[in-house]
C-alpha positions as CSV (number, residue, x, y, z in Angstrom):
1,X,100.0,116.0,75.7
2,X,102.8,117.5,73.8
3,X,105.2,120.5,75.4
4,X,105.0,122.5,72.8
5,X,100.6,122.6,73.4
6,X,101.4,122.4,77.4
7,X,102.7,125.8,79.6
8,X,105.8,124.0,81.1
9,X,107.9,127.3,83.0
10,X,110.7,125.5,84.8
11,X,113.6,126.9,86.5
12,X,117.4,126.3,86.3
13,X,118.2,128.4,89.5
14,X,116.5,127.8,93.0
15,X,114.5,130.9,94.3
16,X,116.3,133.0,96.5
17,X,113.3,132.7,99.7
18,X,112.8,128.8,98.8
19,X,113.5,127.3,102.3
20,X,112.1,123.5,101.8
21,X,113.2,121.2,98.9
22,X,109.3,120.8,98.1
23,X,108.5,124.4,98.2
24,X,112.1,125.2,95.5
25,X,110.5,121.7,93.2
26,X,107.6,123.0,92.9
27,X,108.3,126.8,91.9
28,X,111.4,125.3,89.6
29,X,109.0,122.7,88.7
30,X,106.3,125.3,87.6
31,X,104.0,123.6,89.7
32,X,103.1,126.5,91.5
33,X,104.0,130.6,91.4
34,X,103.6,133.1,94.7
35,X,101.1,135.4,94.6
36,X,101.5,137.2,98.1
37,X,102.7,136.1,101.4
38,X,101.0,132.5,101.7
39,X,99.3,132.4,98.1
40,X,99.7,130.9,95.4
41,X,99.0,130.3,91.7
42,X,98.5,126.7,91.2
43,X,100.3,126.3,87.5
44,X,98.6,123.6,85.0
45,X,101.2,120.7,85.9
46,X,100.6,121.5,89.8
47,X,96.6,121.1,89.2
48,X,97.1,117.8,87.4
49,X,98.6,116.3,91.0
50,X,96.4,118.1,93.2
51,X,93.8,116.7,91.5
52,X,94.9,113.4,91.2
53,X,95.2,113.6,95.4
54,X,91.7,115.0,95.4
55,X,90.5,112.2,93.3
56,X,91.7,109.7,95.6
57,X,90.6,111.7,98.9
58,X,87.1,111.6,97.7
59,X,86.9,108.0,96.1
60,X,87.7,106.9,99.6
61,X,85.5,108.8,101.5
62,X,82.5,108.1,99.6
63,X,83.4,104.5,99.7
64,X,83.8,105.0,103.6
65,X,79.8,106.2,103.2
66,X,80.1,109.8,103.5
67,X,78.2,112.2,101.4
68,X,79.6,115.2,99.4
69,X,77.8,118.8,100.1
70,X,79.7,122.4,99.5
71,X,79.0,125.0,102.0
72,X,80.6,129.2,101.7
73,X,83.8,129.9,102.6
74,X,82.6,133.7,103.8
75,X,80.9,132.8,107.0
76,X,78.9,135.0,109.2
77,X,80.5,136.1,112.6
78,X,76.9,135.1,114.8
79,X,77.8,131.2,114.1
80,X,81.2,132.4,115.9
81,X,80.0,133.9,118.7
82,X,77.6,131.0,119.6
83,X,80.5,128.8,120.0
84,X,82.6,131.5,121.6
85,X,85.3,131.4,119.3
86,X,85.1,134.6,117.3
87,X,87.7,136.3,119.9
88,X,89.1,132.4,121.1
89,X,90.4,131.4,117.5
90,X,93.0,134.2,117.6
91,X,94.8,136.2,114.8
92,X,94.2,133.1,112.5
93,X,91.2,134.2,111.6
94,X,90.8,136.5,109.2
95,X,88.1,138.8,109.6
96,X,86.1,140.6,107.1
97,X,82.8,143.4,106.7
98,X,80.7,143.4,104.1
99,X,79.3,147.0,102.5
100,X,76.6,146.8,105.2
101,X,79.1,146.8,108.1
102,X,78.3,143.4,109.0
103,X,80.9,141.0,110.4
104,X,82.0,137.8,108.6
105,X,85.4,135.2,108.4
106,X,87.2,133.3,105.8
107,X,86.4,130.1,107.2
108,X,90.0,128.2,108.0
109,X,87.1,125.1,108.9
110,X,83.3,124.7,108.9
111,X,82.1,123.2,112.1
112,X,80.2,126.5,112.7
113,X,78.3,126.2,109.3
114,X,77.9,122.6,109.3
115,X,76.2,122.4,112.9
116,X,73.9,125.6,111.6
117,X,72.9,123.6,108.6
118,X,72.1,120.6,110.7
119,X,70.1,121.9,113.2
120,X,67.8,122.9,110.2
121,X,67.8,119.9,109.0
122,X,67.9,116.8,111.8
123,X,65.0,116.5,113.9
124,X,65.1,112.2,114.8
125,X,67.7,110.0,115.5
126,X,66.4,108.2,112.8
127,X,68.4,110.2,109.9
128,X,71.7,109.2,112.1
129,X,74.2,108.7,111.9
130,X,75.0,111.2,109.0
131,X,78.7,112.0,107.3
132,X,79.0,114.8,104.8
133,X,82.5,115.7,103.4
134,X,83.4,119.1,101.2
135,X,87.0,119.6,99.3
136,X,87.2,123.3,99.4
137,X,89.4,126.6,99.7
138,X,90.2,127.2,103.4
139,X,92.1,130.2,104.7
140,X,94.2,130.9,107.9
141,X,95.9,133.9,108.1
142,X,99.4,132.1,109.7
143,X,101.7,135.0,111.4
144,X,104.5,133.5,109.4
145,X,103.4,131.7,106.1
146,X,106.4,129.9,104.8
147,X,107.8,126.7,103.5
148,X,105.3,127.6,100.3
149,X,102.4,125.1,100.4
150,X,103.2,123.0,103.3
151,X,102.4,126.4,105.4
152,X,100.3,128.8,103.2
153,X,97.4,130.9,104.5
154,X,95.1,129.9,101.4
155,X,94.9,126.1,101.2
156,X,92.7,123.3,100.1
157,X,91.0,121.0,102.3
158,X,88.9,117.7,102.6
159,X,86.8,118.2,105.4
160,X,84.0,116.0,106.9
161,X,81.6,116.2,110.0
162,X,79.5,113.3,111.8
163,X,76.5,113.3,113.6
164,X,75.3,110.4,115.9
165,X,72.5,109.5,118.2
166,X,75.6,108.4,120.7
167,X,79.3,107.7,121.8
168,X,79.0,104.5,120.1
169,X,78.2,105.3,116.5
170,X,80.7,108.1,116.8
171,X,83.0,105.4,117.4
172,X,82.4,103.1,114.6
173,X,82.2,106.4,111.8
174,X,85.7,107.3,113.6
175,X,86.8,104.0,113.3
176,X,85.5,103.9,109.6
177,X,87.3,107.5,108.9
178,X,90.4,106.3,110.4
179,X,90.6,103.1,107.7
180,X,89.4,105.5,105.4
181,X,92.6,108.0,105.6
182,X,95.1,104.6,105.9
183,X,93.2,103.7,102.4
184,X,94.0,107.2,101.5
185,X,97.8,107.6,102.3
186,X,98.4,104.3,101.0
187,X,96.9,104.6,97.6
188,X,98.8,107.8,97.4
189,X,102.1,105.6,98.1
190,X,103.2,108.0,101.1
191,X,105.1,106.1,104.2
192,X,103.1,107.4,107.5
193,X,102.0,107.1,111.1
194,X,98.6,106.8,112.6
195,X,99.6,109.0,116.1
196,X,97.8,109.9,119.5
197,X,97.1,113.7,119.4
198,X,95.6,116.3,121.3
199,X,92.7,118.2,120.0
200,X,94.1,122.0,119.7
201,X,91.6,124.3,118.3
202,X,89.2,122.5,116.9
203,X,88.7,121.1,120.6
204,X,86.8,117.3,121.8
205,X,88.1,114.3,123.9
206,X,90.2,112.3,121.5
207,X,91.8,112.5,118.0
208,X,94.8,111.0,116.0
209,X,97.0,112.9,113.7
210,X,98.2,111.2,110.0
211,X,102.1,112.5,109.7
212,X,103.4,111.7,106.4
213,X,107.2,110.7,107.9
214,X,109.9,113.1,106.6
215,X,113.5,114.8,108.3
216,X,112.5,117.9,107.0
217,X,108.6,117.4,108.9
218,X,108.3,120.3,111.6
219,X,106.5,118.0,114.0
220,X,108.1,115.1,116.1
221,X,106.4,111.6,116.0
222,X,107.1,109.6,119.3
223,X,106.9,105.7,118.6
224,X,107.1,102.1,120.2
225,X,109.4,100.1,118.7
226,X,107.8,96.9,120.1
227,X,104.0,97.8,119.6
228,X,101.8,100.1,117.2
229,X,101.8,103.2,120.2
230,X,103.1,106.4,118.6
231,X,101.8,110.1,119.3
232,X,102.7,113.5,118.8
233,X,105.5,114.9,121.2
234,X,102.9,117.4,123.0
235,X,100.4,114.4,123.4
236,X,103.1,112.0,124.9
237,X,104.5,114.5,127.1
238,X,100.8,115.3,128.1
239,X,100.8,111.8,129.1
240,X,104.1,111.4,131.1
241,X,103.3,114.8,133.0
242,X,105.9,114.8,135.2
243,X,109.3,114.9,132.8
244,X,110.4,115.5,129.2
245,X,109.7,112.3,126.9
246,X,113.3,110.8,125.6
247,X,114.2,108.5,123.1
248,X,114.5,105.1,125.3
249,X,112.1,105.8,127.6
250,X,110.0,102.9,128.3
251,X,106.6,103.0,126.1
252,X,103.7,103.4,127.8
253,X,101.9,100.5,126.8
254,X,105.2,98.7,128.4
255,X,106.2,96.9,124.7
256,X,109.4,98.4,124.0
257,X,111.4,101.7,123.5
258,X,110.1,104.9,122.3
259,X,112.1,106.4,119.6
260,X,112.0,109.7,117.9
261,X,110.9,110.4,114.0
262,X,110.0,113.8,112.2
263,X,106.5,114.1,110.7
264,X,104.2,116.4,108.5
265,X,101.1,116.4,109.6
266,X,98.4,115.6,106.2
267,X,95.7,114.8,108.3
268,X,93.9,114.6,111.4
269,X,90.4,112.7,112.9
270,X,88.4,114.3,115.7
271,X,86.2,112.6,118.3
272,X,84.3,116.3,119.0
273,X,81.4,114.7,121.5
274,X,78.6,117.2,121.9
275,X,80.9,120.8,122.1
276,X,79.3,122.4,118.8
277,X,75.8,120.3,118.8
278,X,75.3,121.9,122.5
279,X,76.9,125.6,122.0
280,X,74.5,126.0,119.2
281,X,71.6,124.2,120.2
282,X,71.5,121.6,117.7
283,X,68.8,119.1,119.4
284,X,67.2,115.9,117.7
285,X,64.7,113.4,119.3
286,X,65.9,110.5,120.8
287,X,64.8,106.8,120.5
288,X,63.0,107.4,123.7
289,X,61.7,110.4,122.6
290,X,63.9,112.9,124.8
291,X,65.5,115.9,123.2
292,X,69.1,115.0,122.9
293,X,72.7,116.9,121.4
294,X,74.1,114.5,118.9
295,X,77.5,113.2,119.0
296,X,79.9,114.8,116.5
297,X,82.8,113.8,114.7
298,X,85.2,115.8,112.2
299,X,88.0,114.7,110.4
300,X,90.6,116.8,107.7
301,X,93.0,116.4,105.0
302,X,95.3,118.8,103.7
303,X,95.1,118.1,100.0
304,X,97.4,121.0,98.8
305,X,99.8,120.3,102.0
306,X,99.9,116.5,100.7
307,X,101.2,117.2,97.4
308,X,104.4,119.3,99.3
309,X,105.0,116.4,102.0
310,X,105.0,113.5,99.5
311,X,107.8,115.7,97.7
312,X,109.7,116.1,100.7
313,X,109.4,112.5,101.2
314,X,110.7,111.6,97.3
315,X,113.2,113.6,95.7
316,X,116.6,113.6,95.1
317,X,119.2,115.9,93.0
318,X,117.4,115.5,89.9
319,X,114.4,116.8,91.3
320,X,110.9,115.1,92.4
321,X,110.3,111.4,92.6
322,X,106.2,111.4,92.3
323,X,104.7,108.0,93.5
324,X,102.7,106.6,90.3
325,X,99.3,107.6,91.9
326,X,100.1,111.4,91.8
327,X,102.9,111.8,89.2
328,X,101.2,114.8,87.1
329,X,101.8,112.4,83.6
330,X,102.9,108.4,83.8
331,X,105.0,108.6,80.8
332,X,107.7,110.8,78.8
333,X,108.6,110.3,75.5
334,X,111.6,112.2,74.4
335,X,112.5,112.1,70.8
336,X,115.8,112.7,69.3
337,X,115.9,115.1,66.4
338,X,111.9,115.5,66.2
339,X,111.5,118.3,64.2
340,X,114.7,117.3,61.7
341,X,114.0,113.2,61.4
342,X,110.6,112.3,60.2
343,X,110.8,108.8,60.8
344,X,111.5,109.8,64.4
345,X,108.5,112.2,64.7
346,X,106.2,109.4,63.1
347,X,107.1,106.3,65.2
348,X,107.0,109.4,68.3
349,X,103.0,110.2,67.5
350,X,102.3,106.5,67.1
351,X,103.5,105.8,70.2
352,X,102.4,108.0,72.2
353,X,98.4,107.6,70.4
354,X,99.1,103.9,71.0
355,X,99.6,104.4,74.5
356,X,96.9,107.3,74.9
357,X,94.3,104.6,73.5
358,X,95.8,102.4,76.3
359,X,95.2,104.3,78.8
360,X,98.2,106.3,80.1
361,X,98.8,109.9,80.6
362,X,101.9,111.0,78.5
363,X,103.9,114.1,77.9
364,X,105.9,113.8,74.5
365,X,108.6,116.7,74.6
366,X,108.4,117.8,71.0
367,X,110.5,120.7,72.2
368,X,113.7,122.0,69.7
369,X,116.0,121.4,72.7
370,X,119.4,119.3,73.1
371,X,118.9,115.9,75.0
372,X,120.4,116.9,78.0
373,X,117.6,119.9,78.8
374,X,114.5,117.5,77.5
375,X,116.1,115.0,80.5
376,X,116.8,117.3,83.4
377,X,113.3,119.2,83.2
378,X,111.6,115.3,82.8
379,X,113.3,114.4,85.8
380,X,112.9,117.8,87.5
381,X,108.9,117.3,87.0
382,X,109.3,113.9,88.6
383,X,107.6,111.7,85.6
384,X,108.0,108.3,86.3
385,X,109.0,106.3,83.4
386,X,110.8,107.8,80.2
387,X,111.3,106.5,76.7
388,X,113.9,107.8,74.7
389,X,113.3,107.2,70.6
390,X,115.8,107.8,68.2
391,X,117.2,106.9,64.4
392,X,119.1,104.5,66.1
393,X,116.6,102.2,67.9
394,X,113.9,102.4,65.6
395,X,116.4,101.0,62.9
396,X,117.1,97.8,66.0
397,X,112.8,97.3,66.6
398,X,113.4,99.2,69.8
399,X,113.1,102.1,72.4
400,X,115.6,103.5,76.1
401,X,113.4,103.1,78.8
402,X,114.4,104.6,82.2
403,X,112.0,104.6,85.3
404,X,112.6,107.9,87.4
405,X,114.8,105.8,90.4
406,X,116.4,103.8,88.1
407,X,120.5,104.4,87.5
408,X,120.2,103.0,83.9
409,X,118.4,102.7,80.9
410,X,117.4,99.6,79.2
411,X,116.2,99.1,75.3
412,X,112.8,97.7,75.3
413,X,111.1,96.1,71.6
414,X,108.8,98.5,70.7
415,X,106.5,95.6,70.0
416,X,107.0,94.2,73.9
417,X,106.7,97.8,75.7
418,X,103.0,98.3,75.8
419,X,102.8,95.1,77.7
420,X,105.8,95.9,79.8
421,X,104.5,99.2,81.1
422,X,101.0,97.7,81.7
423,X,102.7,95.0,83.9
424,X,104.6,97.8,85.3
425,X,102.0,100.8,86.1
426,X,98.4,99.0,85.4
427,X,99.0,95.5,87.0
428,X,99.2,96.9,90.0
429,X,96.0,98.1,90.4
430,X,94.1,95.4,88.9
């Protein structure tokens, strides 16, 4: 892609109501624009990233075995009431009437609609266990939307629901789900934890939070520094009961010393039982031919949120850091004097065909800037590796390279760098 064919609208100066460094990269970025309080405009170098996050969120959950459906986001208020959280959910939900005065919500999740499908559906315990997943426009209507993504009242979401004969087959698909979402965070090339939570809302018996690990995170992250045993702050003082959980405190698995970290949460997994099968009547026939409420599972991921915590994760003065798996292009070519030296602008397009036909994703800046603005907005967008042709190299056989990270640049043959950046960006997914 070239910049001059590309909408690229990046920003010198932070915005004024920018609080978070991922929510000032990503408007200076022109990742993303406000709309209202809580919305925004996802720009066309922001949807390249979400949808390389989406990508991986939904490789991994149909390799996990679940199944991909869409249902509304406008949901009708009867599906509320049957579960008695129409009034429960609180101020979140944002409430709506169609022409014919009849009551509906923006759906901010789907276990409502999901059980109502089901029940239509599922008759025998012989089509469980089943795991459908949708990636989808949610919306919660927060009482202070801030931090831009990481806390916006339109967002989008991977969520899935389970449905089992029993406790055990919930167990296994939760089990699977969990390796699922470690699969997930990994590939993405986020550091995390895996922590104890409690279930909040969406309510159930036992559920673990994924908290993308950050000093900026809003959440605290209790750990063991002699075991795996880590949990949110509210679940670990729910578990102490009688005083405030401090760093040093004995862990309560008795292997080591619980310290402190700050977390985002990205994603969380949801042991429901029977709450939502029961409250709306969902019923199939058992093995031994007894009506029964299947077990349920449910399990989220905030793709949008993702894309702001792995920034506040990797970034430094320059700008954004993206891990290779959701950097928005893998490559920048930056020519010197492309619109005055022709030799420059020919050895620019073969390259960048060259490596097109190999396989990467590359932004050539074919802008009529000086060096130094083509290299701060590269670096400001976060692209990985950069090559730097000019008059000069071409005359020695070669090309700058820089990775994002790195403190210098190198000069790489131009016959040696196609292999090179394979070894670097390909091998390690072969």
């Amino acid at each position: 892609m070239l910049v001059s064919q590309f909408f690229l609208p990046t920003l010198k100066e932070t915005p004024a109501d920018a609080e978070l460094v991922s929510h000032q990269l990503m408007l200076r970025a022109g990742l993303i624009r406000k709309l209202a309080s809580g919305l925004y405009t996802w720009l066309p170098m922001g949807i390249r990233v979400l949808k390389k996050v989406e990508t991986i969120v939904r490789e991994e959950m149909v390799r996990a075995g679940a199944l991909e459906i869409l249902m509304p986001a406008v949901q009708p208020s009867e599906l509320w009431i049957e579960t008695d959280r129409w009034e429960k959910y609180g101020n979140e939900l944002l409430k709506i009437k169609d022409r014919h005065e009849r009551d509906f919500c923006f759906g901010p999740t789907h276990e409502e609609v999901v059980t109502h499908l089901m029940r239509s559906e599922l008759n025998s315990y012989k089509q469980l266990p089943l795991n459908v997943f949708q990636i989808q426009t949610k919306f919660r209507d927060e009482i202070r939307p801030r931090f831009g993504v990481m806390r916006a009242r339109e967002f989008l979401m991977k969520d899935a629901y389970s449905f089992h004969p029993d406790t055990e087959s919930l167990k296994k698909t939760y089990q699977d789900m969990y390796d699922a979402y470690t699969k997930i965070f990994t590939r993405l090339g986020l550091r995390f934890r895996a922590v104890f939570a409690d279930t909040g809302q969406i309510g159930g018996a036992f559920s673990h939070e994924f908290q993308v690990l950050a000093e900026s995170g809003e959440d605290i992250v209790v750990y063991s520094d002699g075991s795996d045993y880590a949990a949110n702050i509210e679940r670990a003082e729910n578990l102490a009961k009688t005083q405030p959980v401090q760093e040093g405190d004995d862990s309560p698995d008795g292997k080591g010393k619980l310290k402190f970290a700050r977390g985002i949460e990205v994603g969380h997994v949801f042991q429901l039982g029977n709450k939502y099968s029961q409250s709306m009547n969902l019923t199939v026939l058992g093995e031994d031919g007894k009506s029964l409420y299947p077990e349920m599972g449910c399990y989220g991921i905030g793709v949008s949120r993702i894309v702001a915590a792995a920034i506040e994760q990797n970034n430094d003065k320059n700008g954004i850091i993206w891990p290779d798996a959701m950097a928005p292009f893998q490559i920048a070519i930056i020519p010197m004097q492309f619109h005055k030296a022709y030799r420059v602008r020919e050895k620019t397009m073969a390259l960048y065909e060259a490596l097109k036909s190999a396989g990467f994703e590359v932004l050539v800046d074919d802008r009529n800037e000086r060096a130094g603005v083509m290299f701060a907005d590269m670096d400001l967008i976060g692209i990985p590796h950069r090559i730097v042709i000019g008059e000069r190299g071409i005359d020695a056989g070669t090309v700058e390279y820089k990775h994002r990270t790195g403190e210098t640049s190198e000069n790489i043959a131009i016959d040696q760098l196609l292999t090179m950046l394979q070894k670097r960006l390909l091998g390690r997914h072969l």
